[in-house]
N, C-alpha and C positions, 0 to 999 in steps of 0.2 A: 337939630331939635325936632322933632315928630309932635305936633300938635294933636292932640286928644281930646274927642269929644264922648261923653258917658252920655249913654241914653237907659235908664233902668227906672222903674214907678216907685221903685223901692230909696225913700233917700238916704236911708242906711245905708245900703249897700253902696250907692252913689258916694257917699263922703267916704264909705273906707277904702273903695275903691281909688278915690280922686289921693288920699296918704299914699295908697301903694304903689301906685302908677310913678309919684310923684319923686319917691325914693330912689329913682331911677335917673339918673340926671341927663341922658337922653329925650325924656319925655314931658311936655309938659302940658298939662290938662287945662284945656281953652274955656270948659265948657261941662255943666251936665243938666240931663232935659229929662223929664219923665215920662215922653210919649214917644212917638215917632212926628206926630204932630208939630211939637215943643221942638222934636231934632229940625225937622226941613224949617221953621222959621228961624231958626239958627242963621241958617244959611243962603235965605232966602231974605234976611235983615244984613246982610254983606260982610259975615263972619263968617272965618272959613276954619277946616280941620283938614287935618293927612287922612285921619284913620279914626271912624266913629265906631266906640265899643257897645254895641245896640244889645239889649236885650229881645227876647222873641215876644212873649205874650205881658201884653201891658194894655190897659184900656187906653178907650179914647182911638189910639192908632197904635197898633201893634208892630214889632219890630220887621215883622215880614212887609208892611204898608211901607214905614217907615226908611228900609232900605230904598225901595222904587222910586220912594221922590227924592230924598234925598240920592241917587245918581243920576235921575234926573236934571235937577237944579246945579249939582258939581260934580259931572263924571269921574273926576280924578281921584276923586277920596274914596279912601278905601274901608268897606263896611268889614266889618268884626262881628261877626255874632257869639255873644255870649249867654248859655243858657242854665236853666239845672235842670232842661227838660230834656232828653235825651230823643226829643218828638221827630222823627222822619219828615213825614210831609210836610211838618213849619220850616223844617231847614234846608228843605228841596225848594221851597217853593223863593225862601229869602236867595239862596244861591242865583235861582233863576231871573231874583230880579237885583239880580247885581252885586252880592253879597261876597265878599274873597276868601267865607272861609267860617267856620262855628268851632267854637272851643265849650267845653261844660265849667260851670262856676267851681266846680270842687275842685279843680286841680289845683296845685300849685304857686301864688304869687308869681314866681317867678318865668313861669310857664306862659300865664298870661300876658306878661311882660316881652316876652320870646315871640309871642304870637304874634304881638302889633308892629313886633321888629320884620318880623317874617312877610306881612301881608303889606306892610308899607313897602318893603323892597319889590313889590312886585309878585311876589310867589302866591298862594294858596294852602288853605288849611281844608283838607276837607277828607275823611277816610274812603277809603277805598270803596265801601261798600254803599255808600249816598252817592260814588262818583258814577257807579257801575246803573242807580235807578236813574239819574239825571241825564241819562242818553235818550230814552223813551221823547222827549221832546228837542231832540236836536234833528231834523232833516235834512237830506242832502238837498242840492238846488233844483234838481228836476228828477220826473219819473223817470228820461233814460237813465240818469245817476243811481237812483232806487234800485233798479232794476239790475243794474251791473252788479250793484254791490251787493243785492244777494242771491245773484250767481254765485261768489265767491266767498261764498260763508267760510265753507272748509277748509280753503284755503289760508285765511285770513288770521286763524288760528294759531298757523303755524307761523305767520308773516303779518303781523298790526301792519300794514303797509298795502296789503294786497287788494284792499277794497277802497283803501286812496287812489288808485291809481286813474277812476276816473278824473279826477281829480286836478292831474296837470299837473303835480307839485314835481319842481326841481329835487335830486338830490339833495343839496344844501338844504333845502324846504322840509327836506324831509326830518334832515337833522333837527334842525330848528325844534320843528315839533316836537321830537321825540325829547327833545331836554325841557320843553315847555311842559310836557308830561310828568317829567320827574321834579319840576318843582322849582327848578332854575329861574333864576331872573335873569333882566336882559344882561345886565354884565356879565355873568355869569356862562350865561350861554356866549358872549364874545370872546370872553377869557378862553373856551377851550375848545370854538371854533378859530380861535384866531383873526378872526375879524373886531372890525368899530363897533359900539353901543350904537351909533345911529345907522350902520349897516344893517344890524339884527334888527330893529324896532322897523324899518324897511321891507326887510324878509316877512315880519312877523303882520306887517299892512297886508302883503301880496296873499299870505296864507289866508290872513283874516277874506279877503277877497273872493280869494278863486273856492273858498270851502262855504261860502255864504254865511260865518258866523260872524257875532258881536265882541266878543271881546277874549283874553288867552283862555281865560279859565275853561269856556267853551272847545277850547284846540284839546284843551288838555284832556276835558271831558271826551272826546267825537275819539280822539285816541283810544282811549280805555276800551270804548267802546267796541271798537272792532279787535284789541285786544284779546278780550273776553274770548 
């Protein structure tokens, strides 16, 4: 069962939401708050959630606020943002402080439903095109690293790989990423490496490591990036 917590100012939406979620017999709704505010004493009064479905723009504390403390307070749970504002910078800036992922209000029930299955497992909801601005604030570890790696623009092009290289990553490291990139969870990725769930989550420490980021979504970002 995937405990759910609603964060929206609107309680309309908060109660039709809490029915839809609810039809779902996977899921079951702990909780709904009208701020981001309202969210972190949630959880900071010793209630917990898997996956909070935050709204962005809400007084008082807005869902972008809202994210930060709340992983903060419970790194594990996973934020959802859900908007109807289709806004760039609010959902760059929520990604950045810990966010797994934005979906827009108009789609689908069911979609939404899909989404917190998704982001609970681990993966990421984020289009390609917020993935590709969200690199501007990822840096390597040092200016010799900088500096290698844009030596190897050109290159890199042709090879996501080739500006890792300062980098240090193992082959297998390499993999890793490249399925962290496509969206894979850790099972997921052990499924078709062949390997343990607690082998990967291992790998996925060493990468977090040797690339000086915070958490996968950032892996997956710093990929794209030299993609591009």
């Amino acid at each position: 069962m995937i405990r759910v917590l609603i964060v929206d100012d609107d309680p309309f939406i908060r109660e039709s939401m809490k029915m839809i979620l609810e039809l779902d017999p996977g899921l079951s709704v702990v909780g709904a708050c009208g701020d981001g505010n309202e969210a972190h004493r949630f959880f900071t009064d010793g209630q917990t959630a898997d996956v909070v479905l935050m709204d962005i723009r809400m007084p008082n504390c807005s869902g972008v606020e809202g994210t930060l403390k709340i992983k903060q307070t419970s790194p594990d749970t996973r934020v959802l943002i859900l908007t109807t504002f289709d806004d760039d910078d609010y959902i760059i800036e929520a990604l950045r402080n810990g966010a797994s992922g934005y979906l827009l209000k108009n789609i689908p029930p069911d979609r939404i439903v899909q989404g917190i299955k998704t982001v609970h497992q681990g993966n990421w909801l984020i289009h390609p095109d917020i993935a590709r601005k969200l690199t501007g604030w990822i840096h390597p570890q040092s200016s010799a690293q900088a500096e290698a790696a844009s030596e190897q623009v050109t290159q890199s092009r042709k090879d996501p790989f080739a500006r890792f290289e300062s980098y240090g990553l193992t082959p297998t490291e390499k993999q890793v990423v490249e399925k962290i990139a496509e969206g894979l969870s850790n099972k997921e990725i052990a499924q078709e490496l062949f390997l343990s769930e607690g082998t990967i989550k291992n790998y996925i420490s060493e990468i977090l490591s040797k690339l000086g980021l915070r958490d996968r979504t950032q892996i997956a970002i710093l990929y794209w990036k030299h993609e591009a």
